[in-house]
N, C-alpha and C positions, 0 to 999 in steps of 0.2 A: 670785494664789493663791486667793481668794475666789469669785471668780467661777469660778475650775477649779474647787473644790469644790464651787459650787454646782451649775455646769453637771452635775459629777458625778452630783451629789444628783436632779437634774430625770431623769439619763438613767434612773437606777434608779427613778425613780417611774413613770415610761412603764410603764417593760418590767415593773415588778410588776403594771401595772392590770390587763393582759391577764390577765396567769396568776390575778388572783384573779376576773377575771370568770369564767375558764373553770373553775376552780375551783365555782361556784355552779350551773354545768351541770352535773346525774345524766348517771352513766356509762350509759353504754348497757348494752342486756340481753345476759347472756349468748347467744350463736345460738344456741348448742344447748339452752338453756332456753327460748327463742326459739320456735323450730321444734316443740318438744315441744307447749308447747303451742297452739301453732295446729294443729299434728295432732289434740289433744285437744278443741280446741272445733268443728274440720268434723264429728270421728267424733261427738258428740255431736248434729249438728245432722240424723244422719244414720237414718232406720231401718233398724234392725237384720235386717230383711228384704229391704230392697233393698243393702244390702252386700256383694253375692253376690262382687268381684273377692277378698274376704278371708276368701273360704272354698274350701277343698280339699274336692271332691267326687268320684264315679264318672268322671266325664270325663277332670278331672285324671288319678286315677290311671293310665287306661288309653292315656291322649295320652304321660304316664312312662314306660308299660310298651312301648306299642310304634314312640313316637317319642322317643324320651330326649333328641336333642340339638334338638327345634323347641321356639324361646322364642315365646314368649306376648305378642303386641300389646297394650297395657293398652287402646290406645284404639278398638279394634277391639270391635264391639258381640256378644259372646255370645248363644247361641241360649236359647230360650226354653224348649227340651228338654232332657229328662235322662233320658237311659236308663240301665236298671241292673238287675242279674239278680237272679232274685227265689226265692231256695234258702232253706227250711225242712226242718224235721224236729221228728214229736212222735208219741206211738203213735197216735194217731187217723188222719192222714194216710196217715205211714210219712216218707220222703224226698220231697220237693219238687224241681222244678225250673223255672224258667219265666224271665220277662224280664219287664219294667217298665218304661213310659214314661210318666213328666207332666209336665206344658207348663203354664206360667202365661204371659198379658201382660193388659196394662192397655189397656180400650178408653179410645180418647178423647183427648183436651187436658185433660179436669180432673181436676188431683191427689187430689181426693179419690173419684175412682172406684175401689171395692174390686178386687182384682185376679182375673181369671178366670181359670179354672183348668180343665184336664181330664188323664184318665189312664186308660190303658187295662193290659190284665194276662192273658196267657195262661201255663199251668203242669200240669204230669201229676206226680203220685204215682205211690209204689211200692204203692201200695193200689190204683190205678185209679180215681182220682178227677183229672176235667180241668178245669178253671176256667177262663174269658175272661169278661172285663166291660170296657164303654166306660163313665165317666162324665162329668159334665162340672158345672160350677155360674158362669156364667156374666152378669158383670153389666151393665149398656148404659152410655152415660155416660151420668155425673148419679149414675147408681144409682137411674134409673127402674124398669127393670124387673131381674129376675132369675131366669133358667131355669136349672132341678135336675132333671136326668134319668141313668138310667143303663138301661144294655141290658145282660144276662147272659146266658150259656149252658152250664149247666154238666153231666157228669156226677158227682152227690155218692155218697157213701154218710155219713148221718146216724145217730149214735147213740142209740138208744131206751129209754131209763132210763123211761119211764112217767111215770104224774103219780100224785098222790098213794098217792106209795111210803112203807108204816109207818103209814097211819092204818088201824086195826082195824074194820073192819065184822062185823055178828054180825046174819047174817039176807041177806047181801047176796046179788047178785044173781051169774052165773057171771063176766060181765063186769069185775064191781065186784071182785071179788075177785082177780080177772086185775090189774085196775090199782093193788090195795093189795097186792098180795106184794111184801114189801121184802126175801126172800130169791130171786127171781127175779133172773137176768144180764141183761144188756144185751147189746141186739140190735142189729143191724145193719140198717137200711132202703136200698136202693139206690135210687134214680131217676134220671130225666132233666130237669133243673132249668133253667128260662127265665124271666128276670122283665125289663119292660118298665116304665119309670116317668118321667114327667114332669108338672114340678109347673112354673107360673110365678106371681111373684111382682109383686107393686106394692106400690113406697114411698109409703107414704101417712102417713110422718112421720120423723123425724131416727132414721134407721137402723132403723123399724120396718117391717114387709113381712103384706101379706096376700095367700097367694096360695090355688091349687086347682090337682087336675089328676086323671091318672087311673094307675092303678096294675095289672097283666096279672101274677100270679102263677101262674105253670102245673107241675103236678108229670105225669111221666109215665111208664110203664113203673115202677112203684112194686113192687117185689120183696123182699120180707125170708124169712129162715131159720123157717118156721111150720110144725112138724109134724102139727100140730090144730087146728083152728078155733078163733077167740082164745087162741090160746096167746100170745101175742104183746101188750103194752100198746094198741101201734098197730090192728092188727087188731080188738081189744077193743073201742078208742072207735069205731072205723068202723063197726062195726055196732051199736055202741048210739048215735049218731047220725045214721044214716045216706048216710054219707060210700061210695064206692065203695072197692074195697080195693087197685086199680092205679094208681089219678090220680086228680085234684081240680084245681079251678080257682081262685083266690082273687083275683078282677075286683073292684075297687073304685074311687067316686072319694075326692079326697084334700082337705081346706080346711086349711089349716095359718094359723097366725101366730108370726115370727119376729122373734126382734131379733140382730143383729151390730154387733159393734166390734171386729171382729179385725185386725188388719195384715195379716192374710196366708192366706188360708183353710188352706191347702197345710200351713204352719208357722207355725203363729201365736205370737207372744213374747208379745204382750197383746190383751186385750179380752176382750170376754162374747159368748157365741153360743147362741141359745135357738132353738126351733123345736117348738112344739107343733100336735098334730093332730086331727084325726079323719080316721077312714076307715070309708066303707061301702060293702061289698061286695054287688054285685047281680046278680042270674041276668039281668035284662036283658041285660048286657052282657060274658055267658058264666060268671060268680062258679058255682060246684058249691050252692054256699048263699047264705042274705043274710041277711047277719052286719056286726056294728058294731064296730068297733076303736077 
């Protein structure tokens, strides 16, 4: 009887050893608290720029509208383009209509090359005004060098409020007096609008850039509403500086110094982006004047 008991006794201390050793093992993690946050620590590890599959853009929409039922490959690599129509309206213009396209990639194997970017933009008004521009800002690996240029061609019409409208002159000149009436309207300037710019840049420190280039500002076919000689602000300065009153040129070169820490030129979520200049404009190289900016 004794030894039953005991043998009893020994079988129930086995079988409790187990259960309190497993006892002294933590329970494992919820999975779906699990899961939560390992999604939480990738999206973090993640910038916010390049997380383009968890954004709904023009693409999207328009793959919805005229493909409803084609599903979407995660792992199939996106293009680098984004087209997208480009409709405004405001009384200056009138109605807008045009298209839009910008393209970003990263040159290179090293991740910390800024990412390059270009975009172009053609568009007509219910005014008569048509706009097209190629730009581009583009950087090399490393972030050795960096080219910023853009091409335009536009027909505008520009609004002419004058320059110093409201201060009183007493004694002035027919000119001066033309550009101080602060109860004069606002005119309409038409022309034919072309500008021509590229600047390149060199790192010559941790995100700093000194570059130069040259700059083709050209105005042409210049027509505004002038009943009388200077009646007009524009008209005014043109011939009290002697500027022509159809076209002008404004040819200059460019020396800039820049600092960037942007993620993203296109859309940037952080950093600082500086870019100061000068520019001198020269009849050498067709400028109407030579002027300092």
């Amino acid at each position: 009887m004794n030894v039953i008991k005991k043998y009893g006794l020994l079988k129930l201390l086995l079988l409790a050893v187990p259960a309190l050793a497993l006892g002294q093992v933590n329970a494992p993690a919820d999975s779906l608290k699990a899961d939560s946050l390992k999604i939480k620590k990738t999206s973090l590890t993640l910038q916010p720029g390049d997380n383009l599959a968890l954004q709904y853009d023009f693409n999207d929409l328009t793959r919805n509208i005229f493909h409803p039922g084609r599903k979407v490959d995660p792992e199939k690599k996106n293009s680098g383009i984004t087209i997208v129509p480009n409709i405004a309206a405001n009384p200056t213009i009138g109605a807008q209509l045009g298209i839009k396209a910008v393209a970003g990639k990263r040159l290179g194997n090293d991740p910390k090359t800024l990412l390059s970017v270009a975009a172009t933009s053609a568009s007509i008004t219910t005014k008569g005004i048509i706009y097209f521009y190629v730009n581009h800002n583009v950087f090399t690996p490393g972030n050795k060098w960096n080219f910023q240029g853009n091409i335009v061609a536009a027909k505008t019409v520009t609004p002419d409020f004058g320059m110093g409208i409201g201060r009183d002159i007493v004694g002035g000149t027919a000119p001066e007096n033309v550009l101080a009436d602060n109860a004069r309207k606002v005119y309409a300037v038409r022309s034919y609008y072309y500008n021509i710019r590229e600047k390149i840049y060199k790192n010559i420190g941790k995100n700093v850039f000194v570059g130069a280039g040259l700059s083709f500002e050209i105005r042409r076919n210049i027509t505004q509403k002038d009943s009388a000689n200077n009646a007009t602000p524009s008209s005014a300065y043109n011939n009290e500086h002697g500027f022509p009153q159809d076209h002008y040129s404004a040819d200059g070169f460019l020396f800039n110094i820049a600092y960037t820490t942007r993620d993203n030129p296109n859309r940037a979520y952080k950093g600082i982006y500086f870019d100061a200049g000068i520019r001198i404009n020269q009849k050498l190289i067709g400028s109407t004047k030579t002027l300092y900016k």
